[in-house]
N, C-alpha and C positions, 0 to 999 in steps of 0.2 A: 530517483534513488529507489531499488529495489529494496521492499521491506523483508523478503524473505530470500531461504540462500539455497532459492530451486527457480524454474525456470516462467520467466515472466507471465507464460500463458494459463498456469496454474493461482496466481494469485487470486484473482477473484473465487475461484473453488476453495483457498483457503481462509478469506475472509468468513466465506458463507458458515463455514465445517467454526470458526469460531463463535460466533451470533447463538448458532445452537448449542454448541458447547458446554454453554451455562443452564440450559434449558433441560437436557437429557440426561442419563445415566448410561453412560457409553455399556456399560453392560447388558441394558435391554436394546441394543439397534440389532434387529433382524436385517436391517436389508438399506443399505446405499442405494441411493441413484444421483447422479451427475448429468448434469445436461448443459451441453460446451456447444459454441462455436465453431463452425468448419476446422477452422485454424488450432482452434485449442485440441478439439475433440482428436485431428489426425497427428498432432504434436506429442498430445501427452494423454489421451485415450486409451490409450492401448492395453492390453490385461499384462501386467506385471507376474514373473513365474521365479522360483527362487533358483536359485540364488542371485539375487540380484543385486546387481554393481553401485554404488554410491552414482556415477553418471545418470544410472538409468533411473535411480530413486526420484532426484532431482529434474526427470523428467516426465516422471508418473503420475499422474492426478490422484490415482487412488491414494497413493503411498502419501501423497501431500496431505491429502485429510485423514486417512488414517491418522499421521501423526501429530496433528491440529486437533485433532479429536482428542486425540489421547494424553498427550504434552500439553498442549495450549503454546504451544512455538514450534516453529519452522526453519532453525536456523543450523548453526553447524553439529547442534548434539544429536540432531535427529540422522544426522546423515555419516553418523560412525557405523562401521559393519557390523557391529554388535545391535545398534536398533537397528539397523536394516533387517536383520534377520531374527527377530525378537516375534515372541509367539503371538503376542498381542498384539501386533501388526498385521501379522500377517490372517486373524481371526477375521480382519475388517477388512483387509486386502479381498480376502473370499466371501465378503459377505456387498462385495462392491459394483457396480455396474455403470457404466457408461454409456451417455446417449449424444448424439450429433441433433443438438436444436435447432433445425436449418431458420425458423422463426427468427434467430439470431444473428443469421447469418445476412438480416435485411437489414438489420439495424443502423443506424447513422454510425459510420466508421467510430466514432470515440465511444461509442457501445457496444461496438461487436467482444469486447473481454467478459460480456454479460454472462455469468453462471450461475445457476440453480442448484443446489443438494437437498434432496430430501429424504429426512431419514424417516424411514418404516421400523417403529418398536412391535415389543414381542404382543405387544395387547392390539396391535392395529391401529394404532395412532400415528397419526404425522406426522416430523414437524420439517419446514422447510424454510430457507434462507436466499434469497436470490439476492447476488452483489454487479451493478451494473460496472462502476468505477473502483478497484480494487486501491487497497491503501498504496498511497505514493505516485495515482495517478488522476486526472482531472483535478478535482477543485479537494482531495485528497490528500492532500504534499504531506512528506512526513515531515513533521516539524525536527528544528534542533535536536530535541531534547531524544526525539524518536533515534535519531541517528546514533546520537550518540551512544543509548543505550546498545543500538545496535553492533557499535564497536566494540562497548565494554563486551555482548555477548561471545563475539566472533573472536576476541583475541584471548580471552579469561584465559586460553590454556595453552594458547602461542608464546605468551611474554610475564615477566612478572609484573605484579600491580603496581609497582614502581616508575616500570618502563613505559607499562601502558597510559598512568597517569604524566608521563614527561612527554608521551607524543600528543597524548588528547592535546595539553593546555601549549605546544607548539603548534600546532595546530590551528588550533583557534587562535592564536596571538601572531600568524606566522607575519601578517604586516606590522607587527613591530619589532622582528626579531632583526638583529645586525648585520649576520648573516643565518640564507639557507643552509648551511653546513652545519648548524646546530639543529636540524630536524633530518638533517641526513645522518647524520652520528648517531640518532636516535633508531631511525630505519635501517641502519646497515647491519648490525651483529646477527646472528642467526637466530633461530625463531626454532622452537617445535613444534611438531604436528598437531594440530588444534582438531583433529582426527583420532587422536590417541593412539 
């Protein structure tokens, strides 16, 4: 289960961007650096230019830590076109850099997701994060409780909190229910843009 709602090869980059999170003052980082994997690096490396598309957010590394850095979550609020294009993104957008860690590129296959951030503050100070196993993979797993918060996040503004609490607990009870048509009645009415 993907913990975050961008693109798998970015997660380790945004576990790292939270570890420091609590450590920094997004205010003083002069300068990003990322050091990804062949794979990650030619996936989601790439320098991000505005305006840029929810797709392409979700494929960004920068933009993933930017707004891990910034938010402290990576889920659906960050990827409305209003943060997309929000100034304080994009400050760290430009203050961000990319590098292809070929070192990583050796690693035992269930390593190769290996990424490092290191942030340069305005006094010259470091600090750095390196996440071999991103959440929700290897010995990782997100638990229950993770998920589920995860839904409450991702629906909060799809469904009401009525509806969402009649699917959660169908859901989890679905081997006792009499029948499946009582979680499909719950899934079928329409939904809003959880995009705003």
């Amino acid at each position: 289960v993907k913990a975050y709602s961008c693109m798998g090869l970015l997660h380790a980059a945004i576990d790292a961007a939270f570890e420091l999170r609590s450590k920094v003052d997004v205010g003083e980082i002069q300068r990003i650096d990322i050091d990804m994997s062949e794979a990650a690096y030619a996936h989601g490396g790439w320098k991000a230019e505005r305006p840029l598309q929810v797709i392409g957010a979700q494929m960004n590394v920068a933009y993933a830590v930017a707004v891990a850095l910034l938010d402290g979550d990576v889920l659906i609020d960050q990827f409305t076109k209003d943060r997309i294009n929000s100034d304080d993104v994009w400050a760290l957008l430009d203050k961000t850099l990319t590098h292809h860690e070929r070192a990583y590129d050796h690693l035992p296959i269930d390593e190769q997701l290996t990424t490092q951030v290191r942030l340069t503050l305005n006094d010259g100070s470091t600090r750095t994060a390196k996440v071999v196993h991103p959440r929700g993979t290897g010995d990782r797993k997100l638990t229950n409780a993770d998920i589920r918060d995860k839904y409450a996040k991702l629906t909060r503004r799809a469904i009401s909190a009525e509806r969402q609490a009649a699917i959660e607990k169908a859901v989890l009870g679905i081997d006792t229910l009499d029948d499946v048509a009582e979680l499909t009645a719950l899934l079928t009415p329409a939904v809003h843009s959880p995009l705003g």
